[in-house]
C-alpha positions as CSV (number, residue, x, y, z in Angstrom):
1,X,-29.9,39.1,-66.1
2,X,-28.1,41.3,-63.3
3,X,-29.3,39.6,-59.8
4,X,-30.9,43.7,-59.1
5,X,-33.2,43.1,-61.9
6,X,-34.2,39.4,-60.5
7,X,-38.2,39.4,-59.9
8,X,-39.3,36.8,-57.2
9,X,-42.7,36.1,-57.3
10,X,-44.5,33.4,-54.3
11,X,-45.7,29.9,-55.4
12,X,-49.4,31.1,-54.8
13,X,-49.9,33.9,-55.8
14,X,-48.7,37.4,-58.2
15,X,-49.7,40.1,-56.1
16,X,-47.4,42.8,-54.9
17,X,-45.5,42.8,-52.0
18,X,-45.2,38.6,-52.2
19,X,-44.8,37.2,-48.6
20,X,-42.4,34.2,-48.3
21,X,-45.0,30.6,-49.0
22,X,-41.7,28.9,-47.7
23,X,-39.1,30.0,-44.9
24,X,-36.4,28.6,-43.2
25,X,-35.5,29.9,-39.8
26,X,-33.0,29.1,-37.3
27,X,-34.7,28.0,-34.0
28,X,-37.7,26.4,-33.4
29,X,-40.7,28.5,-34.7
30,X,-42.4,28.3,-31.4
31,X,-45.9,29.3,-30.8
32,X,-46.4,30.3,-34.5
33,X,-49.2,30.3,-37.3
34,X,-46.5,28.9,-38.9
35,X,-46.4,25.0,-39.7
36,X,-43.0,23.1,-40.7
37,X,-40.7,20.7,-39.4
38,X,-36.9,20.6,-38.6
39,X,-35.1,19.9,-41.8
40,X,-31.4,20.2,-40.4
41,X,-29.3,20.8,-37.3
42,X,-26.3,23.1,-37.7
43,X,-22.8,22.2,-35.7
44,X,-20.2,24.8,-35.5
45,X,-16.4,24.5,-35.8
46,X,-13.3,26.5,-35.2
47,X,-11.5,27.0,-38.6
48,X,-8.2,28.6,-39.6
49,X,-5.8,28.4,-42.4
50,X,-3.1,25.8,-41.9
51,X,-0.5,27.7,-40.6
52,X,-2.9,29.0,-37.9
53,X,-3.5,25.8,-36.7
54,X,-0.1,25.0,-36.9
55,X,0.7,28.1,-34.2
56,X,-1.9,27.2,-32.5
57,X,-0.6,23.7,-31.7
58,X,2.7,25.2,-30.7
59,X,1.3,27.5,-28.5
60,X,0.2,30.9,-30.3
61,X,-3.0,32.2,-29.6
62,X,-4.7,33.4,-32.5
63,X,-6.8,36.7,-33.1
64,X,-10.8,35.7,-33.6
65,X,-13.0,36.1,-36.3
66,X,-15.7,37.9,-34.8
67,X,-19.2,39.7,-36.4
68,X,-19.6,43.2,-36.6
69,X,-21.7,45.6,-34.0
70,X,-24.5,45.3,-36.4
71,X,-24.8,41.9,-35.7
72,X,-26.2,41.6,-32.1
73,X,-29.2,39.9,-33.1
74,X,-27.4,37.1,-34.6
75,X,-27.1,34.3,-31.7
76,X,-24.1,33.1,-32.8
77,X,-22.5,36.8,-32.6
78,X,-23.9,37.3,-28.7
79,X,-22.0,33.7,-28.2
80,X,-19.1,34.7,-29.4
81,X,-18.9,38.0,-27.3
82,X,-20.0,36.5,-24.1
83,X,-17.3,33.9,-24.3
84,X,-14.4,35.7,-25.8
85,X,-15.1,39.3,-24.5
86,X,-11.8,40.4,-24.5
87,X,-10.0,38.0,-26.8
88,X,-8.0,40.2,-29.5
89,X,-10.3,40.2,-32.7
90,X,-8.5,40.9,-36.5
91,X,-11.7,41.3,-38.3
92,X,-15.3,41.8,-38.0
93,X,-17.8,41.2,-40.1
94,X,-21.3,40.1,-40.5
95,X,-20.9,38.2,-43.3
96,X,-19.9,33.8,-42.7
97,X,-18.4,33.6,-46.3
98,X,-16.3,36.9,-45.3
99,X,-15.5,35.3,-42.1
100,X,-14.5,32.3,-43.7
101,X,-12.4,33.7,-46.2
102,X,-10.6,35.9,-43.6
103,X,-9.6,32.6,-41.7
104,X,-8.6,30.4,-44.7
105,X,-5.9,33.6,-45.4
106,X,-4.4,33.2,-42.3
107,X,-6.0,36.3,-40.5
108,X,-7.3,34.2,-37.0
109,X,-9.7,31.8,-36.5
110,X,-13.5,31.9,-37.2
111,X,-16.6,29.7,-35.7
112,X,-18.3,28.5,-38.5
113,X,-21.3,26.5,-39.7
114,X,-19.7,23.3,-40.6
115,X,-21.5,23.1,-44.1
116,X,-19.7,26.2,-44.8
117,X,-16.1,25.4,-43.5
118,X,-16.6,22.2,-45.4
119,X,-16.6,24.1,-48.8
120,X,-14.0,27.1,-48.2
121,X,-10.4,25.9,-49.5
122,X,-7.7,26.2,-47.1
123,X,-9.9,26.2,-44.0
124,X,-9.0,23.5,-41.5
125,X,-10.2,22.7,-37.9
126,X,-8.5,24.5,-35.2
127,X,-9.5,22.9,-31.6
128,X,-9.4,26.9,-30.3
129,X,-12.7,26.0,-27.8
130,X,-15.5,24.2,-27.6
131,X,-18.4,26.1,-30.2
132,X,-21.9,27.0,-29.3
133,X,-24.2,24.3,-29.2
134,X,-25.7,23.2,-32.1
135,X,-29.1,24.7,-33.8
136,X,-32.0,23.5,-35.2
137,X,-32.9,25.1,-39.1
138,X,-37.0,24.7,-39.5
139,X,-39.1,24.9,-43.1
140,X,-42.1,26.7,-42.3
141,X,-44.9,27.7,-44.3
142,X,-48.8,29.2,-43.5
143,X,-50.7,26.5,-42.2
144,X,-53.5,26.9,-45.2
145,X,-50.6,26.5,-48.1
146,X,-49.0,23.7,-47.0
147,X,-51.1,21.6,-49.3
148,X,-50.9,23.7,-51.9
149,X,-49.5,21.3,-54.5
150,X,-47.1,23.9,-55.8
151,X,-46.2,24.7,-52.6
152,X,-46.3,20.9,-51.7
153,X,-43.7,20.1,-54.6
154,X,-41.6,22.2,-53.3
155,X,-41.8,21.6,-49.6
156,X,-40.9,17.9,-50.7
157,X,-37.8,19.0,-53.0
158,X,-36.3,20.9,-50.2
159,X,-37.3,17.7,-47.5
160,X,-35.1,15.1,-50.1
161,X,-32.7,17.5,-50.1
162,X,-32.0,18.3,-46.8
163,X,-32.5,15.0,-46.0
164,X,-29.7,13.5,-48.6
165,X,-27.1,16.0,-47.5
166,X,-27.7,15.6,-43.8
167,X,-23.9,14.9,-43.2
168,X,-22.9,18.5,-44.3
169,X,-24.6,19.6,-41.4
C-alpha cells in the first residue's frame, strides 16, 4: 500500500470528513473545548556536522539553517529571524528532517528539536547561541470522547509512551 492510498478513519466514528479524536499541539491549548494534558517539553540545540563544529571552535562562523518564507507561522522560524536577521543563511527549508540533513553534510548549523538531532547521524552540538526556550507538546482531545474507551486506550498508549521516552525530549 502506497502512503496516497492510506485511509484514516477516527476512533469514533466512520463518517466523512473524520476530525482528529486525538491531537497534539505545540503550546498550551488555552481557552479551548479541547481537554488534554502536557505530554512532553521540547529543548532545542544547535547542531552541525563535525567539521562545522570543529570551525566553529577555531573561530569560523558558520552559515544557519534557517525555514523557508512559508514558514512564518512556525514559532521557531519567527525566533530564528528575530535573532539572526542578518546572519548569512545556506539553506532554507520548512522541513526539520531537511534541516537536519543539511547540517549533518556540513552545509551550516541548524536549531533543532533535540529528539530529532538525537537520531540524525553525523549531527553534533555546536554551542553557535543560546536556542529558544523550550515548548510545551499537549494531547488534546473533545471533552465528550475522552472517555471513550477506544479513544481512552489510546490516550493511555501515547501517555506511557511519552512518559518512558521523556529523556529524548
Amino acid at each position: 500500500m502506497s502512503w496516497t492510498s492510506c485511509l484514516f478513519l477516527p476512533l469514533t466514528r466512520f463518517s466523512c470528513p473524520p476530525e482528529a479524536d486525538i491531537a497534539l499541539r505545540l503550546g498550551h491549548p488555552g481557552h479551548s473545548e479541547l481537554s488534554g494534558r502536557r505530554v512532553a517539553t521540547i529543548r532545542y540545540g544547535f547542531s552541525g556536522s563535525k567539521e562545522t563544529r570543529n570551525a566553529f571552535e577555531m573561530g569560523d562562523l558558520p552559515p544557519l539553517i534557517m525555514y523557508d518564507g512559508e514558514s512564518q507561522g512556525v514559532a521557531e522560524a519567527r525566533w530564528l529571524d528575530h535573532k539572526f536577521p542578518d546572519h548569512p543563511v545556506s539553506l532554507r527549508s520548512g522541513s526539520n528532517a531537511v534541516q537536519a540533513l543539511a547540517a549533518a553534510s556540513g552545509l551550516g548549523v541548524a536549531m533543532l528539536p533535540l529528539y530529532l538531532a538525537a537520531t540524525v547521524s553525523g549531527l553534533e552540538p555546536v554551542a553557535f547561541a543560546a536556542p529558544m526556550p523550550q515548548r510545551e507538546l499537549w494531547m488534546l482531545t473533545p471533552a465528550e470522547l475522552a472517555q471513550v474507551p477506544r479513544v481512552r486506550v489510546v490516550l493511555d498508549r501515547l501517555s506511557r509512551l511519552f512518559a518512558r521516552h521523556r529523556h529524548l525530549f
